[in-house]
C-alpha positions, 0 to 999 in steps of 0.5 A: 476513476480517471487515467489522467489522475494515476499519477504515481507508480506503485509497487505492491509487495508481500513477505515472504520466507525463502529457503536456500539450497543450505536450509537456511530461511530469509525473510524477504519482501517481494513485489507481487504488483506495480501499477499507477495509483492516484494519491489523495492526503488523509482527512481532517480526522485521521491527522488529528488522530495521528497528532495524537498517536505520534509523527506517523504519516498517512495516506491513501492510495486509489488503483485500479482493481488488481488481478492479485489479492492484497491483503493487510499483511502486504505493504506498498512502496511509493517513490522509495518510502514503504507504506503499511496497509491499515484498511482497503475499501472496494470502490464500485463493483470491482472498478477501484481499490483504495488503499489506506496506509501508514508510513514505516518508521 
């Protein structure tokens, strides 16, 4: 993975629920990481497939190995635009992680 490729800043956020002084429980999303991602389009076949399902872009994220744990549950936000996690793939042994999402509606 190449440093001159992580052209796009990204921000990794997770739902969490916040409880105020009265009691009363917020739901809110909070970013846990913010790091440089490398943005590669979706193949051939997952843009068929999304042609199929609906108007629902994809994308694929490539950051380095983060030191926090993301799961399916968080989401990403690119340039304003939120992401869905669907899938992530270690690249190497803990070099990369790539991030497989959906657009939110």
């Amino acid at each position: 993975m190449r440093a001159g490729k992580l052209q796009h800043r990204v921000q990794i956020e997770r739902h969490q629920e916040l409880v105020s002084d009265s009691g009363h429980v917020r739901k809110v999303w909070l970013p846990i990481l913010t790091t440089r991602a490398e943005l590669k389009e979706a193949s051939t076949t997952e843009f068929l497939t999304g042609q199929i399902e609906g108007d629902t872009a994809r994308a694929v994220f490539l950051i380095r190995w983060p030191v926090v744990t993301i799961t399916t549950a968080d989401r990403l936000d690119h340039a304003g635009q939120r992401w869905n996690i669907t899938d992530l793939t270690e690249i190497g042994r803990r070099r990369g992680l790539e991030i497989r999402a959906e657009a939110v509606a």
